[in-house]
C-alpha positions in Angstrom: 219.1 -227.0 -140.7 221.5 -230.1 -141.0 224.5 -229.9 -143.0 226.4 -233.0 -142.0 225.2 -236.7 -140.8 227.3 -239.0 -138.6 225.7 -243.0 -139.0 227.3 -245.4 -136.5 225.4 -248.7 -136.8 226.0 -251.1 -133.4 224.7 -254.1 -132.4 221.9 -252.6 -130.9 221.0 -249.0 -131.6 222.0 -247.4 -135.6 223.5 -244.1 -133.8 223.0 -240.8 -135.5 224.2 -237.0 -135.1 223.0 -234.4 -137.1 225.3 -231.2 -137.5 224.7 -227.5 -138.3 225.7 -224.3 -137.2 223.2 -224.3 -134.0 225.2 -227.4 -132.5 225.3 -231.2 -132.7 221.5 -233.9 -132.1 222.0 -237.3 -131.2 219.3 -239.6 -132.2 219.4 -243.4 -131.8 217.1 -246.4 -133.6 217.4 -250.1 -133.4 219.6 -251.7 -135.3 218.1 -254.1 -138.0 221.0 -256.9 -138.3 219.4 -258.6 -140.8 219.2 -255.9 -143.1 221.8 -253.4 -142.2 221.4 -250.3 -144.8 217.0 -250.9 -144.0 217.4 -249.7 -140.8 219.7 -246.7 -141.5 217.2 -246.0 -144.5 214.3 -245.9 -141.8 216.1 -243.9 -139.3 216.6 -240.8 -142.2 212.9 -241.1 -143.1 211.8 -240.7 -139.3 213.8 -237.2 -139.2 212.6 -236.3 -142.2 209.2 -236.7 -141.4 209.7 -234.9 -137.9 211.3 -231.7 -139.7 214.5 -232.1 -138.2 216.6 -233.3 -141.4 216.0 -231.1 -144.7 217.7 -233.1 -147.2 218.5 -231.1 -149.3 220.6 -228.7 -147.6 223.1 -232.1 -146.7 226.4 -231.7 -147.9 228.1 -234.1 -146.0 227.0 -237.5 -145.1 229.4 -240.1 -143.1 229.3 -243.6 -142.2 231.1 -246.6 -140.4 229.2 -249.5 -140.9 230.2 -253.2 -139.4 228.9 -254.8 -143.1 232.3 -255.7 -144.1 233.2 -257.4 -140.3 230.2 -258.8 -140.2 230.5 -261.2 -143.4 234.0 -261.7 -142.5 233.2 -263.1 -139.4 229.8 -265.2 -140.4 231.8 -266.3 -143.9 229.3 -264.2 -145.7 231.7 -263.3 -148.3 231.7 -263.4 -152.3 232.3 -266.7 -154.0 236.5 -266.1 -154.9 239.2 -267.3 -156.7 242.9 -266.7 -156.2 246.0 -266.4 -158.5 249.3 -267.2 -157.8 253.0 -267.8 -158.2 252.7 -271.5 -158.8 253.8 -273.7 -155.8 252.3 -271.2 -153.4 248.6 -272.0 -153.7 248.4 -273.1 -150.0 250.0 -270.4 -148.4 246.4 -269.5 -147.3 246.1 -272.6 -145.3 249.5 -273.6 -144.3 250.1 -269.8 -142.6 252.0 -269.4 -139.6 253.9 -271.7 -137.1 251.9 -270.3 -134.5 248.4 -271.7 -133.4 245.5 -270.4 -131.2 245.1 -274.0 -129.9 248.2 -275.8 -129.7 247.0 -278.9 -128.0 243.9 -279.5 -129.3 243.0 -282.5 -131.1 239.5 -281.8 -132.0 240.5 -277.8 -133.0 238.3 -276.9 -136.3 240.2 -274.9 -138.1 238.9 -271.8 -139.9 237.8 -272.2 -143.2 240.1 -270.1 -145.8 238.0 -267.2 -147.9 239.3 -269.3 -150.7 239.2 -272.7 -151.0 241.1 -274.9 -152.8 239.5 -275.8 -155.6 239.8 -271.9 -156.9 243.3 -271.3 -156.1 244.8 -271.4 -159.2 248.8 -271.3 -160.3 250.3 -269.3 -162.7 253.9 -270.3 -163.8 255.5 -266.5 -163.4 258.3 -265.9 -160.9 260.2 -263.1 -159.4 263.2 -263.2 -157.5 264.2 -261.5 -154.5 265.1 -258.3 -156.0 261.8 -258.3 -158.3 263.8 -259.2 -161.3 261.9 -261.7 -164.0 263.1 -265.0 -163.0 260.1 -266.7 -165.4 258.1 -264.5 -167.9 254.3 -264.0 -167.6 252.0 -266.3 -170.1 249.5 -264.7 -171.1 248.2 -267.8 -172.8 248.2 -269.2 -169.1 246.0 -266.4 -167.8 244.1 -266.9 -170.1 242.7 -270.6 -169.7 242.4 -269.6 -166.0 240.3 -266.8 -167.6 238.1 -269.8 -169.6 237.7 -272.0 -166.5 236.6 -269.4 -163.5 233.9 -267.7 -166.0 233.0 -271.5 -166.1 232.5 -271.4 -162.4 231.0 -268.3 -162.4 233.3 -266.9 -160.0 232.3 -262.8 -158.3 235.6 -261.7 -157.2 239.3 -262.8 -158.2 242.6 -262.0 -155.8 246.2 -261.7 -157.5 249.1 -262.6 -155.5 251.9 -263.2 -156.7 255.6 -264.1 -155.6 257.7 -260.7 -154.6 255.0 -258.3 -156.3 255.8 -255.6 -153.7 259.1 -255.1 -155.4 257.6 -255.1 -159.6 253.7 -255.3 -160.1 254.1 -255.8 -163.9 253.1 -259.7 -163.6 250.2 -258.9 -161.3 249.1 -255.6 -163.6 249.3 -257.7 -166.8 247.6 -260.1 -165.2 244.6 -258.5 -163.9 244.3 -256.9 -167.6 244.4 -260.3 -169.3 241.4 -261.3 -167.0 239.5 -257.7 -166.7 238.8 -258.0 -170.7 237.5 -261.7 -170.0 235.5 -261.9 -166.4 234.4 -258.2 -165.9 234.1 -258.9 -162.4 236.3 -257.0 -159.5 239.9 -258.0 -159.7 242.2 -256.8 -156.7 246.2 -257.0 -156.9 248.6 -257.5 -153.8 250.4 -254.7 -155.6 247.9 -252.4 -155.0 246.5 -253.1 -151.1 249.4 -254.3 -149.3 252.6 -253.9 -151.2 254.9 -255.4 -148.4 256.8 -258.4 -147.8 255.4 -261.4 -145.5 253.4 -263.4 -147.9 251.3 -265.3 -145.5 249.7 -262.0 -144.8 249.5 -260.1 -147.9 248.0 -263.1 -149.1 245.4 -263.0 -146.2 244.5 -259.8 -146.8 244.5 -259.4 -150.3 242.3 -262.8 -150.2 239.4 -260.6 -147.9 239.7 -257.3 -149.7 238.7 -259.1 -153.0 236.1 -261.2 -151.3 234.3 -258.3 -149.6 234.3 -256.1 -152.9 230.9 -257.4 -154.2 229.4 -257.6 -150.5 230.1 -253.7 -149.9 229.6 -253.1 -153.2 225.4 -253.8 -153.3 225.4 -252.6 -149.7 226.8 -249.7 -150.6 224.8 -248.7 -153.9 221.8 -249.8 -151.9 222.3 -247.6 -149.4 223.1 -244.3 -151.9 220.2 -245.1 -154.2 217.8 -244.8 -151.5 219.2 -242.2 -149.9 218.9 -240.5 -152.8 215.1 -241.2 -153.1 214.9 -239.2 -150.0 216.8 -236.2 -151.4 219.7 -236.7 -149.5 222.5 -236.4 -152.7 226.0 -236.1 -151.3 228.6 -238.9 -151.9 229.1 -240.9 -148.8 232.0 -241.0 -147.0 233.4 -243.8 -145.2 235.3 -244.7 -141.7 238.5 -246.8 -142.5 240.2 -248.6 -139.9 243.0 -246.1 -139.4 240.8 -243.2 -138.3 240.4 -241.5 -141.8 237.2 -241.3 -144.0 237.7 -242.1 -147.5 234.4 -241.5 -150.3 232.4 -245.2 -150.8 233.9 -245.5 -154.3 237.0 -246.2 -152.8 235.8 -248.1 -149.9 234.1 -250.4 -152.2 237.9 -250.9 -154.0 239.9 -251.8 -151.1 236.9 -252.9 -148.3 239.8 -254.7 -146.3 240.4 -250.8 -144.9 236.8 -250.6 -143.2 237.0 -254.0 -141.1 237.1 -251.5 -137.7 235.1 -248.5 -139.5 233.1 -248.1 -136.1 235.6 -248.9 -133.3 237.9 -246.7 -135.1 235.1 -243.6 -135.2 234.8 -243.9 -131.6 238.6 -243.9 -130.8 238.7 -240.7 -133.0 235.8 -238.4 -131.3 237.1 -239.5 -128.0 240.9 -237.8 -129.6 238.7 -234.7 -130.3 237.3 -234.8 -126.6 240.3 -235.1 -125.4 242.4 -232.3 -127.6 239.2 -229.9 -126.0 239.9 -230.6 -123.0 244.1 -229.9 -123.6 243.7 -234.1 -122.0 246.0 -236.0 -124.5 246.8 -238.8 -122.8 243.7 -241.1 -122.4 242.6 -245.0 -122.3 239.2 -244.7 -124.4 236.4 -247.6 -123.1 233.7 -247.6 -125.7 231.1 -250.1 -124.2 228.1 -250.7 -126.6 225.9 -253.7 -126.8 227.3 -256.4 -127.5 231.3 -255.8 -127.6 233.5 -253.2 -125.6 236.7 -251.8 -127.1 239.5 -250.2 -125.6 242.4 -248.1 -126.7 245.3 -246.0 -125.6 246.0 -242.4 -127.0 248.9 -240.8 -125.4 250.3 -237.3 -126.5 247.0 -237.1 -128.2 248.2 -239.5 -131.0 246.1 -243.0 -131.5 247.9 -246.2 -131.3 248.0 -248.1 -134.9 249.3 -251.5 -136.1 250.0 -253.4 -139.3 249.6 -256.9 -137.6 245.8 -256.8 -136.7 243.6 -259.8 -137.2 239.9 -259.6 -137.6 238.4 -263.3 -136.7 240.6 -265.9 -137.7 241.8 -263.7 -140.4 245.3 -261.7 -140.5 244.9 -258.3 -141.8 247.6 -256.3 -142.2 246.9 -252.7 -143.5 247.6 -250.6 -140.9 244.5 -249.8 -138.2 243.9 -248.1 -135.3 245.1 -250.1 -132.8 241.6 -251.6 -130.1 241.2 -254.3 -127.9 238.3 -256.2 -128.6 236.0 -258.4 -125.7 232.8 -259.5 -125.9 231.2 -257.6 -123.2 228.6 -255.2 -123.8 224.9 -254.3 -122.2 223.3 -257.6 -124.1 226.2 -259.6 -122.6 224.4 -262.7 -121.4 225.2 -264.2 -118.2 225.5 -268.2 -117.6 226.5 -270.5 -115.7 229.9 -272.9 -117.1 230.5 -276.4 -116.3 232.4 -275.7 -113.1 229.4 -273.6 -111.6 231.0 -270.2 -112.0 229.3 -267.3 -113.1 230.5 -265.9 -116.7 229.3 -263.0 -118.9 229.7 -263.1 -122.6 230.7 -263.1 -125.1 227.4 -264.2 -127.0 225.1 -261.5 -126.6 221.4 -261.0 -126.9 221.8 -258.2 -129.4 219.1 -256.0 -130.7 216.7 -259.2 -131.6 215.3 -260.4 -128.8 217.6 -258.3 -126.9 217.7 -258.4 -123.2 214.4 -259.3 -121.2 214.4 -255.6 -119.9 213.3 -254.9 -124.0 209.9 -256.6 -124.0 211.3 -257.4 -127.4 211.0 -261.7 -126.5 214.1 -262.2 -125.1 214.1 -264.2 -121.6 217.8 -264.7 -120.9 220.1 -262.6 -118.4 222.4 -259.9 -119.3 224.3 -257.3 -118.4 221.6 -254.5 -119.2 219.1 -256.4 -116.9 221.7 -256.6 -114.0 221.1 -252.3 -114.3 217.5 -252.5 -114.2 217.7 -254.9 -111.5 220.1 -252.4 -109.2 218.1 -249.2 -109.9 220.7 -248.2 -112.4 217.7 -247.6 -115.6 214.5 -246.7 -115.0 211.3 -247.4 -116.8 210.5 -243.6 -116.5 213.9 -243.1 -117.8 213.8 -244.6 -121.4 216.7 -245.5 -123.5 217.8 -244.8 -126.8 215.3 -244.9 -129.6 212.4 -244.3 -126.7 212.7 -247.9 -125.6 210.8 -248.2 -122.3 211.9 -250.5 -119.5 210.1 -253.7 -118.2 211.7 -254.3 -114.9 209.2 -257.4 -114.0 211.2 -259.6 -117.3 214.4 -258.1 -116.0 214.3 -259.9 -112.5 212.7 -262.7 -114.0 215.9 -263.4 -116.4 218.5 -262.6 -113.3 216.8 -264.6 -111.4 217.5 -267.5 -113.9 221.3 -267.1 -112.4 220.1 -266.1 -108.7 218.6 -269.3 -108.1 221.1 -271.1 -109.6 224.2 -269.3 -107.2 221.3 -269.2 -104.0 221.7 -265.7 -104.5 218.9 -263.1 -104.3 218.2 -261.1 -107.4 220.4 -258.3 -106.4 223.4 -260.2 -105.4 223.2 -262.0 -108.7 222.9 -258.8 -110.4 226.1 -257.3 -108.5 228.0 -260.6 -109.8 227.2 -260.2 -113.2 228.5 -256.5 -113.1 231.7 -257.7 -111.1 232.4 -260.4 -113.8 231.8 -258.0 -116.6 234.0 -255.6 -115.3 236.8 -257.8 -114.5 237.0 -258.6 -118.0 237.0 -254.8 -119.2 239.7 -254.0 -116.8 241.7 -257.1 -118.0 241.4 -255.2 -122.0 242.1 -252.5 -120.3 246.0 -253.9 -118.8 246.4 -255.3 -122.2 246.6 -252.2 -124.2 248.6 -250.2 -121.2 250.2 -252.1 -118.3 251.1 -255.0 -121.1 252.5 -252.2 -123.3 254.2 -250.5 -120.3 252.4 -248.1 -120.2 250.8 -246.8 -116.3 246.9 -246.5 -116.1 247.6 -243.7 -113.2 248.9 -241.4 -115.7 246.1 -241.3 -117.9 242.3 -240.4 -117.9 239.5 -242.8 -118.7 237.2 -241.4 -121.3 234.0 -243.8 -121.3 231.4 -243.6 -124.7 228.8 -246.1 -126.3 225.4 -246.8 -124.7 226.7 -248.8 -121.1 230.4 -247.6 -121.5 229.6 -244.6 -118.5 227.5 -247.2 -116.2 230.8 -249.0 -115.9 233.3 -246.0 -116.0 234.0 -245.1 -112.3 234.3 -249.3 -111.4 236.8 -249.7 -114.3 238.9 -246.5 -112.9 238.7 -247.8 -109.4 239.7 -251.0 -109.9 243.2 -249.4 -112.1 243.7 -246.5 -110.0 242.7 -244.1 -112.9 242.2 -240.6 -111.5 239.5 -239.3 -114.0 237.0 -240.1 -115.7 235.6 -238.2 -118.4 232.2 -238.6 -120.5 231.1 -236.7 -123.3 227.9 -234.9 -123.8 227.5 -237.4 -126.7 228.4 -240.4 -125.0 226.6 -242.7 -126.4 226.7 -241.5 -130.0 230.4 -240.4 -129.9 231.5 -243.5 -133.0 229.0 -241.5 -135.2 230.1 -237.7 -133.8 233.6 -238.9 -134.7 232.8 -239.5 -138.3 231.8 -236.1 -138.5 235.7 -234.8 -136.8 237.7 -237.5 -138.6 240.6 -236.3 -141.3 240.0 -237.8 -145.0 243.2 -239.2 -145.5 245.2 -242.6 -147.0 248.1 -244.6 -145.5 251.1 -246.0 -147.5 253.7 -248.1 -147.1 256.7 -250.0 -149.1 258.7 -252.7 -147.5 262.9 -251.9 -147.6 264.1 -255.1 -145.9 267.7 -253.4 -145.6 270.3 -252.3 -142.9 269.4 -248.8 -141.8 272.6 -247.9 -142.1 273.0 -249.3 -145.6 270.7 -246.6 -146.0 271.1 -242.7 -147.3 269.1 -240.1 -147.6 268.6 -240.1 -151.2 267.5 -243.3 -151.4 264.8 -242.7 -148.9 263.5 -239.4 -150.5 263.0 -241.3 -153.6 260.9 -244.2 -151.9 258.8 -241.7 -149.9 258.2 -239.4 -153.3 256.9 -242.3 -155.0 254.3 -242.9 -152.2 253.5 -239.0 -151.9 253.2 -239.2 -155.7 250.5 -241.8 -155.7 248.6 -240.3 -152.6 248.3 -236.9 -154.8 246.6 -238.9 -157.2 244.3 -240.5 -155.3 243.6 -238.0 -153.1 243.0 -235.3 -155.4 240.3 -238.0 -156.8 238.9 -237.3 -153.7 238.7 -233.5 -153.9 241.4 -233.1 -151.7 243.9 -229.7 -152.9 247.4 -229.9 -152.1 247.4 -227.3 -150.1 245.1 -229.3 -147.4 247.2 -232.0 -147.2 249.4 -233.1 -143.8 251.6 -235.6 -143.8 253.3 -238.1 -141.4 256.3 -239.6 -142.4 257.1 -243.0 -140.1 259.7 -246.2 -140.5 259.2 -249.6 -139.3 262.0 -250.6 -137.3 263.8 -253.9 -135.5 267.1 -255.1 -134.5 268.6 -257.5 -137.0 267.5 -261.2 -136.5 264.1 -259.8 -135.1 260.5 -261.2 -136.1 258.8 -258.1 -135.6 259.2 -254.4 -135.7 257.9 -251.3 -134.0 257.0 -248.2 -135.7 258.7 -245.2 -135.4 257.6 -242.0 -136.5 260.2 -239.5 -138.0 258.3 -236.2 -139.4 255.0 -234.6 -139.1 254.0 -231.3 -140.8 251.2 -229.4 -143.1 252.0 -229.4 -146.5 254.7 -230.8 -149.4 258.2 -230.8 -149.2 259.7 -234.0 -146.7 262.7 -234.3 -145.4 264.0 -237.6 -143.9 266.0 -235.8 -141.1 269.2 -237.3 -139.9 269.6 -241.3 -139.5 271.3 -241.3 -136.6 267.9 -239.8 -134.8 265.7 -242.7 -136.1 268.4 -244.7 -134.2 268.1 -243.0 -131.3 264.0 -243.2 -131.2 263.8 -246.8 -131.8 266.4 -247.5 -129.2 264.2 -245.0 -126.9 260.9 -247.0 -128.0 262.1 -250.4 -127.4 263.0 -249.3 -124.4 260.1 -248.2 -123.2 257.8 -251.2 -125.2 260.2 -254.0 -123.7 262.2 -252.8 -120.8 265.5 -253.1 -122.8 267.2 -251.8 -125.7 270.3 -253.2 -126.9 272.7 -249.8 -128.3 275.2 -252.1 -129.6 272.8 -254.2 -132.1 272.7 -253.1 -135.7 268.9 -251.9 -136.9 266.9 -253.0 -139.9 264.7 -250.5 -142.1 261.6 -252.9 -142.6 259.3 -250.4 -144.3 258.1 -246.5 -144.8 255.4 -245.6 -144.6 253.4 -242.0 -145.5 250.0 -241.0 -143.8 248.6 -238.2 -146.1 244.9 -235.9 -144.4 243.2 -233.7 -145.1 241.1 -231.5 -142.0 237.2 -232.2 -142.1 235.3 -228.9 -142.3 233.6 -229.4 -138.6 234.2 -227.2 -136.0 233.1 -229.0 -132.2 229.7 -227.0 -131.4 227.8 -228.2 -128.3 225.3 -230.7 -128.4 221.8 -229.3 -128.6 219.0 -230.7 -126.7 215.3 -229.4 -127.8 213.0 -231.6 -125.6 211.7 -230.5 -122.0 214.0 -231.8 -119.2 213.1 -235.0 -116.5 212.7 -233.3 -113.0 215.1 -234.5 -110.5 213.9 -237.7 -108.6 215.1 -239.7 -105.7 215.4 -243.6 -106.1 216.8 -246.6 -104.5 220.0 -247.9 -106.2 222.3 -250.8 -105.4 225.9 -249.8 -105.5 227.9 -252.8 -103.6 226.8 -255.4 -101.8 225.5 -253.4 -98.6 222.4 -252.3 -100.3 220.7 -249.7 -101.4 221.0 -245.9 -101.3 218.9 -243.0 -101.7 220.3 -241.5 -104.6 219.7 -238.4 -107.3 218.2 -239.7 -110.6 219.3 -236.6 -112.8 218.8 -235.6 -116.3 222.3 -234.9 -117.2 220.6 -232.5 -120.2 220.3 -229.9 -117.8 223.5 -229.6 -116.8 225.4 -226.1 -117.5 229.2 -225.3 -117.2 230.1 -225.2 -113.6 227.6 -227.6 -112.4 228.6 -230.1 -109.6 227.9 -234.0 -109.2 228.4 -235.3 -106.3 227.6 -239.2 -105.5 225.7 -241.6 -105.2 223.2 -240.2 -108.4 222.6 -241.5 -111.7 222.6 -239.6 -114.6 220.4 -240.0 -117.3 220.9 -239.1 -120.6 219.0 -240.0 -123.9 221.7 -241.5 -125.3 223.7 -243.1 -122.4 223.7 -242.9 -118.7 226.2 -242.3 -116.0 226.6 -243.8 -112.7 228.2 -242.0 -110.1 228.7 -244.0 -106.6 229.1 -242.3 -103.3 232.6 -240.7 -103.1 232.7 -239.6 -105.7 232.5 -236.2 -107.6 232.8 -234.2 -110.9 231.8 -230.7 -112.5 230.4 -230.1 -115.9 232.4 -228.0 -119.1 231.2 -225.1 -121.3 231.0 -228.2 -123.5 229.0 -230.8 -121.7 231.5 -233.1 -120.9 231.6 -234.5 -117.6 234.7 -234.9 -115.5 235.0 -237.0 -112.3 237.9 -237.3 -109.8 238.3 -240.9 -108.7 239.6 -241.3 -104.9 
């Protein structure tokens, strides 16, 4: 029976795979926006009433959940106040030079998660060394205390001047109001101590105002998953591709702002290390967004200068391109009478027309249905059947519009769409110098394989590879991802200013609090791997890259010699830029410390227990020359060894694959399908 859950909850579908030692079940349910944790809730009582989840026999339960971006983006978040140095209570506003719309008269600009009225000063200062220019008040704190209990305030950020360096104003701080407001208090200190205050402000500012958001989701979520018998603590998925348990989650939400993107980048890293295939460009394609990223040498791409929304956030993340293009994409016509797709979707209420859930307008799903691609025989996740008649009737909304028949419009849509994924695709390789030809293209989420073999084509990718658990691989990646923290402390020095003692000592300090929390977590020190890394730039630059310096199980780091960190950056910029500059002195910006533990999951094969759809013949629109006879197969019954050749579609419960004529691929011992593009 089950022993470990993997919850992925999309825009359209709550994905789920249940593990034990006879292999891994995909399941999928709508998604119930409004109510996020009701419709995970529901999904666990459906298995248990069909026999296939025993509750109590649970011991590891794992979730990324899109709560916390969700109220981010819709400004959903907790009413919050922030404390600060005092003559810096508009950094949140003021923030960079830069601006998304530099010519705009009219441009609205976000609102900050704190406004102004409860961004209060505090008369403290540090200098630039974190020496006490101006001692902490506690009388101060205090009346600030008195007047946001008055406002009845539900979260409170600290930020103060140079904290990274000395937290003492910011940890005295949040005692004086602890004793006094007994709400959630979050320090700078603690979740981002770097420099750059713009953007340890930001994120500070989001952590605190998600706390009480994640917070009731959270408990809500345990409590009655509890009532069903299922006791473990949850786990998790953090933006960097580690779990963490909910009780830290609900401390430092800002680290779960890409918990499902992130999930999905990580099972397609264990896909790949199967298949001895390290060097991929991962296209998950769900249904409303699609997300792209890079994994070379079988290491994920990360980043401290992400941005969710409008809103910097600068803990360090996987690194994923973000469109809005997914199978609710809906198609429209702009003021210039050209076609476009996206990014507002149709979601999972109404959804699109093919549903039969009310909605009437075009998307990309009803484009596929239009072509031949899905079939009502052939049912989507969740058993959702198919109405072809509202699917014509919603492209031909854009047919008639273009003179087009149904089909042509339908072909458009899927050309439009997929210009914009192979656009997201240069951005995180060709942009980043990186060749597409060198790499396979591993295609996941519920449309990302209809689109696979088109996005290859079009980049001259010579594989493409989809997982037996395509469409549930976010949630099948819970179950593989490391439990594990990131850390960092900004140096702002000369590198060569630098010694080796001096570094030991600042990476010590970070192992030292990693031990603590991790072993909080469970975690023995004997599990632990870490990853020691530097950020790096030539003096005078704005920005750095990351350059990674020692990996290896267990204690006991070693900084290695300098003049090789020198050597790697120059090699880096290099190949990021298309120049490196020998001569130019380098700057130690930060270290940072990535500390994981292994998951106790071992890859098993996905298991399929209902009877198999016979092989069929159908029509199916490929290009604009019309339509083929072609194979409708049901990719279930594939075994190792077994050959596709085009054109077919393969169906799967969870996701289904187009292949076009030309095309062909073979099936692994582990389900996974691999196709050679010509």
């Amino acid at each position: 029976m089950t022993k470990a859950i993997g919850i992925d909850i999309g825009g359209t579908f709550i994905d789920l795979v249940l593990s034990d030692d006879s292999g891994l079940r995909l399941y999928k349910f709508p998604s119930t926006p409004a109510s996020p944790e009701r419709g995970v809730v529901h999904a666990l009582e459906e298995l248990v009433e069909q026999g296939v989840l025993a509750p109590s026999l649970v011991d590891r339960i794992a979730h990324g959940s899109t709560v916390a971006t969700n109220a981010l983006l819709e400004g959903a978040w907790a009413k919050t106040a922030l404390v600060t140095t005092r003559g810096f209570r508009d950094v949140l506003e003021i923030g960079r030079q830069n601006r998304a719309h530099l010519y705009d008269l009219n441009v609205e600009r976000p609102a900050p998660i704190v406004s102004r009225d409860f961004r209060l000063e505090c008369s403290e200062r540090l200098d630039a060394t974190g020496a006490v220019v101006r001692a902490f008040s506690d009388a101060e704190i205090d009346d600030i205390a008195e007047h946001l209990a008055l406002e009845n305030v539900e979260a409170v950020a600290i930020v103060f001047l140079f904290s990274y360096l000395n937290s003492a104003h910011e940890q005295r701080a949040r005692e004086r109001l602890q004793q006094r407001l007994g709400i959630p208090i979050t320090l700078s200190s603690d979740v981002l101590p770097e420099f750059r205050e713009y953007e340890r402000t930001s994120t500070t500012a989001v952590c605190a105002s998600l706390r009480p958001v994640i917070e009731k989701y959270m408990h809500n979520l345990a409590d009655q998953a509890s009532d069903l018998g299922i006791k473990p603590e949850w786990q998790i998925m953090q933006s960097n591709g580690t779990v963490i348990s909910a009780t830290q989650a609900q401390k430092e939400p800002v680290r779960i702002l890409l918990s499902g993107p992130a999930a999905g980048v990580q099972g397609a890293k264990t896909i790949g290390q199967s298949m001895a295939s390290p060097n991929l460009i991962t296209m998950d394609m769900g249904g409303t967004s699609c997300d792209v990223a890079l994994i070379q040498d079988g290491e994920i791409g990360q980043t401290t200068t992400g941005s969710v929304g409008d809103y910097p956030v600068a803990v360090r993340m996987n690194e994923i391109h973000t469109i809005g293009s997914g199978g609710g994409s809906i198609a429209w016509i702009d003021a210039g009478g050209a076609l476009r797709v996206g990014p507002k979707s149709a979601g999972a209420v109404p959804g699109p027309a093919c549903y039969g859930r009310g909605g009437t307008q075009p998307t990309v799903s009803d484009a596929h249905v239009v072509l031949g691609h899905l079939l009502p025989a052939m049912p989507l996740g969740g058993n959702l059947t198919l109405n072809v008649d509202k699917a014509q009737a919603a492209i031909r909304i854009i047919a008639d519009r273009l003179s087009l028949t149904i089909e042509q419009a339908a072909l458009g849509i899927l050309d439009v769409a997929d210009a914009a994924m192979e656009r997201a695709v240069r951005v995180i390789s060709v942009e980043r110098g990186y060749d597409p030809r060198q790499f396979s293209l591993l295609a996941f989420g519920g449309a990302g394989p209809l689109h696979a073999v088109s996005i290859a084509r079009r980049l001259a990718i010579p594989r493409v590879i989809v997982p037996a658990a395509a469409g549930v691989l976010s949630a099948m990646g819970l179950l593989t991802c490391e439990i594990g923290r990131d850390y960092g402390i900004s140096i702002l020095r000369p590198l060569s200013a630098m010694n080796e003692t001096a570094l030991m000592e600042r990476f010590r300090a970070l192992e030292a609090r990693g031990l603590r929390e991790l072993s909080a977590e469970g975690i023995e020190e004997s599990q632990l791997r870490l990853e020691m890394s530097a950020d790096l730039r030539y003096q005078g630059q704005s920005h750095e890259l990351n350059i990674r310096l020692e990996s290896r199980a267990g204690l006991g780091l070693s900084v290695g010699d300098l003049a090789t960190w020198e050597d790697a950056f120059h090699n880096e910029h290099q190949a990021r830029y298309g120049h490196a500059s020998l001569d130019e002195g380098i700057e130690l910006v930060a270290l940072r410390l990535r500390m994981t533990a292994p998951p106790a999951f071992a890859q098993p094969r996905v298991r399929f227990d209902d009877a198999f759809i016979d092989t069929c013949e159908h029509l199916v629109w490929f290009d604009a020359s019309g339509p083929i006879v072609s194979r409708m197969m049901d990719r279930r019954g594939l075994t190792v060894n077994d050959t596709i050749e085009g054109p077919a579609v393969l169906w799967g419960t969870d996701a289904t694959l187009l292949v076009p004529p030309g095309v062909r691929g073979s099936c692994d011992v582990m389900g996974t399908l691999q196709l050679e593009i010509s």
